[in-house]
matplotlib code that plots the C-alpha trace (Angstrom):
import matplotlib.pyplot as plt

x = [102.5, 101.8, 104.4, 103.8, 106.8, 109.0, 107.7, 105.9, 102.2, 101.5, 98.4, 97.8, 96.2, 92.6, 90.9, 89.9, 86.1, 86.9, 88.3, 85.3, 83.0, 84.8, 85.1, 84.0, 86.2, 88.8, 87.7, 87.4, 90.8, 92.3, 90.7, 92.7, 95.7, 94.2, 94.6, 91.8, 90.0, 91.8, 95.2, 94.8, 93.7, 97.7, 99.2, 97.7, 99.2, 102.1, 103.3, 102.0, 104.2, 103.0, 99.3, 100.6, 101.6, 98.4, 96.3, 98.5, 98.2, 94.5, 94.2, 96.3, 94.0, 90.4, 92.3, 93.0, 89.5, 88.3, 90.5, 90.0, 86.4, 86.3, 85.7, 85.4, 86.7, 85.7, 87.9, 86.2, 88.1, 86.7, 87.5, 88.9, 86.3, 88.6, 86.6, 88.1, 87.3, 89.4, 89.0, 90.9, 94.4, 94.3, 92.7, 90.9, 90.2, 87.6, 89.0, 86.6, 87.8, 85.9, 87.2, 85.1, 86.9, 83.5, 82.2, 83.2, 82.0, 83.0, 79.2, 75.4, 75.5, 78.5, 77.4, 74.2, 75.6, 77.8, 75.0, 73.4, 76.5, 78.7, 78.4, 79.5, 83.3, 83.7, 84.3, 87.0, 87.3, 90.1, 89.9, 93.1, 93.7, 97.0, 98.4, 99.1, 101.9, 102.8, 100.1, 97.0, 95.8, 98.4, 98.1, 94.0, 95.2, 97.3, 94.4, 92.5, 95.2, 95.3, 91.7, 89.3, 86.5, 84.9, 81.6, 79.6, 80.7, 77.1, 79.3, 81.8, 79.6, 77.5, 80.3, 81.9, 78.5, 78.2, 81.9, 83.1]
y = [137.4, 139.4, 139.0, 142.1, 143.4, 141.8, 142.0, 146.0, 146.8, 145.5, 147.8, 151.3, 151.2, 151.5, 154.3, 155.5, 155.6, 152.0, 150.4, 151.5, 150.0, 147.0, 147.1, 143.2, 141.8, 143.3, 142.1, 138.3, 139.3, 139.9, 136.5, 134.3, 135.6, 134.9, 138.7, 139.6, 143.1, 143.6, 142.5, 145.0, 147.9, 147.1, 146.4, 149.5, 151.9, 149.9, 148.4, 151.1, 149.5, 146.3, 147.6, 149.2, 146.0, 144.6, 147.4, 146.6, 143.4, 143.3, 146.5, 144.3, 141.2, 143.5, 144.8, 141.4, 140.1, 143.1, 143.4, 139.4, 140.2, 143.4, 142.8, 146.6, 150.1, 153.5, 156.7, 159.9, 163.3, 166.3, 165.0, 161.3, 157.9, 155.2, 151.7, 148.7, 145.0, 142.9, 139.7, 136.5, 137.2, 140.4, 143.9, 145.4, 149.0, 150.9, 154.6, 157.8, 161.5, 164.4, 167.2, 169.5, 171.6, 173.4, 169.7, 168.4, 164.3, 164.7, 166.9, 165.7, 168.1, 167.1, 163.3, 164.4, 165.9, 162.7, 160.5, 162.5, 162.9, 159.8, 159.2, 163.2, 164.0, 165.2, 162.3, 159.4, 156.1, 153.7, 149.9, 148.2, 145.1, 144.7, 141.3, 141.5, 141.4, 139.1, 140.2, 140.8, 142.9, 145.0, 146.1, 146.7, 148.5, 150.7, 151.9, 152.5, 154.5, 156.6, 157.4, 154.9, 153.0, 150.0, 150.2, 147.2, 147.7, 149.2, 151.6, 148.6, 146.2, 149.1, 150.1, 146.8, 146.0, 148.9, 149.1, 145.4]
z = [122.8, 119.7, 116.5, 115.3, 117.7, 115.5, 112.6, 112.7, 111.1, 107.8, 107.5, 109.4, 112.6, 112.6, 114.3, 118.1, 116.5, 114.7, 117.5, 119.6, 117.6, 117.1, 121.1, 121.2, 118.5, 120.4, 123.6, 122.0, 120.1, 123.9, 125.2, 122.2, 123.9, 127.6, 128.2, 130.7, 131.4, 134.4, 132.8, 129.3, 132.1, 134.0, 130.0, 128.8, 132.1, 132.5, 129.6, 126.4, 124.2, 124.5, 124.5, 121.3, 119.8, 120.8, 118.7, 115.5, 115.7, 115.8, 113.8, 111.2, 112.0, 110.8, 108.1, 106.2, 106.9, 105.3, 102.5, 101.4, 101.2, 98.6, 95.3, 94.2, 94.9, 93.3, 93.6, 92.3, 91.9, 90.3, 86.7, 87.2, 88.0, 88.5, 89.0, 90.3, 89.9, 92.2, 89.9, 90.9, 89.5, 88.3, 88.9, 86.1, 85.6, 84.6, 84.1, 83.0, 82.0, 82.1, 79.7, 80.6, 83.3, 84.8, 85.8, 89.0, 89.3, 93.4, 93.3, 92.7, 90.0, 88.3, 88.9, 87.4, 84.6, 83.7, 84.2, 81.2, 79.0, 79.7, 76.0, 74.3, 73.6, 76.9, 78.3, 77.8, 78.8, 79.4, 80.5, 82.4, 83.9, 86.6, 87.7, 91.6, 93.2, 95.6, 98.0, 97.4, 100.3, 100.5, 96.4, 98.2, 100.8, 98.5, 96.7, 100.1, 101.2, 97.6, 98.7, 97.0, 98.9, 99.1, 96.9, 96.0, 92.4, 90.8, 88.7, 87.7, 86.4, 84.5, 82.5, 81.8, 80.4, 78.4, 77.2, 77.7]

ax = plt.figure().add_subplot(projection="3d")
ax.plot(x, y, z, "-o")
ax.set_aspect("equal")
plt.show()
């Protein structure tokens, strides 16, 4: 049966709404492990702890299929743009300040109003780059977690072309 008993979640558990819709990949998930409809119905009311193991373990399994496949994250606050470039052995940043304390980047109009000014004093820019650790994913995850999102990396490759 599932590892993950031993070992606990690597990830976080994905959602009742995520888990619906990926209601099939769990049902092929449950096959792998010869675990029929009939048998998760009697797991899940008689066993919960070993229907919870079964969720981590898959919730851990979508997790690391989606995490080897980003390539960029964006987190926007009111003031901060931090842009991500997950590049082979290293992250690289992309980091934007507003100093103008009425502008909030998290709006259209403050987006707007960056879009026309990304170039005044009022706003500073930073570039990084970050080995990873030993794991890969989980230095992703981290910055899923800390609230950024997978983007297809428009607003990465637009600044590293204009301030690269």
């Amino acid at each position: 049966m599932a590892n993950s008993y031993f070992f606990g979640m690597k990830y976080t558990r994905l959602t009742k709404q995520q888990l619906e819709e990926l209601h099939t990949e769990f049902i092929n998930f449950l096959a792998t492990q010869s675990i029929t409809a009939d048998e998760w119905q009697e797991i899940k009311q008689n066993k919960p702890e070993v229907a919870e193991d079964e969720l981590d373990v898959f919730s851990d399994l979508v997790w690391e299929g989606v995490l080897q496949k980003v390539s960029y994250l964006e987190n926007v606050s009111k003031q901060h743009m931090h842009l991500f470039f997950m590049a082979e052995k290293e992250m690289k940043l992309v980091s934007i300040k507003v100093l103008n304390p009425d502008i909030d980047l998290t709006t259209s109009l403050g987006f707007n109003w960056f879009k026309k000014n990304w170039q005044s004093d009022f706003v500073e820019y930073l570039t990084a780059s970050k080995a990873y650790s030993e794991d890969k994913s989980l230095d992703i995850f981290g910055l899923i977690q800390e609230g950024a999102v997978i983007t297809k990396g428009d607003l990465y490759q637009w600044f590293d072309k204009i301030i690269g």
